[in-house]
C-alpha positions as CSV (number, residue, x, y, z in Angstrom):
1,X,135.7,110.4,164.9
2,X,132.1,109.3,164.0
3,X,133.6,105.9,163.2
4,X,135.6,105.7,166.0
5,X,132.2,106.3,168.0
6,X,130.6,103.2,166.0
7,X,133.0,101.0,166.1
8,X,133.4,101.1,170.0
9,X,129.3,101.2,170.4
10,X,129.9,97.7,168.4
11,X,132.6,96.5,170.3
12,X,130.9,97.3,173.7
13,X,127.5,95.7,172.6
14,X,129.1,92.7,170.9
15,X,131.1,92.3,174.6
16,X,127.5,92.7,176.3
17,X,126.0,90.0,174.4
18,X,129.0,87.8,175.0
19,X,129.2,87.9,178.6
20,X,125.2,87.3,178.9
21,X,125.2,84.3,176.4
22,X,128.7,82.9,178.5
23,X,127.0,83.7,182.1
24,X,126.4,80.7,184.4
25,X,126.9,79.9,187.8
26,X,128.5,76.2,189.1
27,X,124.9,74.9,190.1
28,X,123.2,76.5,186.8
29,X,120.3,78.1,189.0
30,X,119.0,81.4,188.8
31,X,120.4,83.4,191.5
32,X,118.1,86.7,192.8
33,X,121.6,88.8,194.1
34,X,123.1,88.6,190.0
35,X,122.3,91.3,187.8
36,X,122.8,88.8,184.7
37,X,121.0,86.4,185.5
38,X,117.9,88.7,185.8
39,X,118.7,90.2,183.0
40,X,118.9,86.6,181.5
41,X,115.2,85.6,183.1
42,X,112.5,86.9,181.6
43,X,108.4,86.1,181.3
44,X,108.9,84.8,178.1
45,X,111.0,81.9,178.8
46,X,107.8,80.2,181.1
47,X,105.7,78.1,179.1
48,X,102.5,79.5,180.9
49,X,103.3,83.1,179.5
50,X,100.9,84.0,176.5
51,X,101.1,87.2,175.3
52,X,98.2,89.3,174.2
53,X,98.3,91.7,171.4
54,X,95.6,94.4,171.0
55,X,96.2,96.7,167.7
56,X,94.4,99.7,167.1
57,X,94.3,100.4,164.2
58,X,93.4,104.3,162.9
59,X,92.9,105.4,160.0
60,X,92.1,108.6,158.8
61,X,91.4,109.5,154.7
62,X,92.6,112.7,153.6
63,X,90.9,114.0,151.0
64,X,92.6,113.7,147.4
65,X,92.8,116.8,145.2
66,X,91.8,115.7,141.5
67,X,94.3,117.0,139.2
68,X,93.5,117.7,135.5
69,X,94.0,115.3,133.1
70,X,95.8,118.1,130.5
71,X,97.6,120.8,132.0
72,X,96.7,124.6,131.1
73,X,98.3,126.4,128.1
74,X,100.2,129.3,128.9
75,X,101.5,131.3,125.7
76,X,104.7,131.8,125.4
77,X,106.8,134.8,125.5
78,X,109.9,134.6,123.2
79,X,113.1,135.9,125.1
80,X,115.6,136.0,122.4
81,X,116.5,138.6,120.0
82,X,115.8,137.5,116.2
83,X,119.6,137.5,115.3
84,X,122.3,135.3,115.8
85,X,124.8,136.9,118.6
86,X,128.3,138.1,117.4
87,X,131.0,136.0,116.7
């Protein structure tokens, strides 16, 4: 089902980007009442429009624990029984 569900989301995007690339009118204007063509037009497409970025960047340092350089010696407890098991 899930790949049924991708496959159709592709299909249906693909189309969109198909019919906006292949949309024109006879005089090749820009007409107000179509909801491709102002989907089409955008503020980037004018030479006048500069965009202006502002990043803020923040940063916040989280203090580091320092870890030993040798880790601590625990002694061992044996588990096992001194003989073989039975065979």
């Amino acid at each position: 089902m899930r790949l049924v569900l991708t496959l159709l989301t592709a299909l249906l995007l693909l189309f969109a980007d198909f019919t906006s690339a292949e949309h024109h009118h006879e005089d090749y204007q820009l007409h107000t009442d179509c909801s491709v063509c102002i989907l089409q037009h955008s503020q980037i497409d004018t030479s006048s429009y500069k965009p202006q970025i502002k990043l803020h960047l923040r940063i916040s340092l989280l203090p580091v624990e320092e870890k030993p350089e040798t880790l601590p010696l625990k002694t061992l407890l044996k588990t096992t029984k001194d003989r073989a098991p039975p065979a």
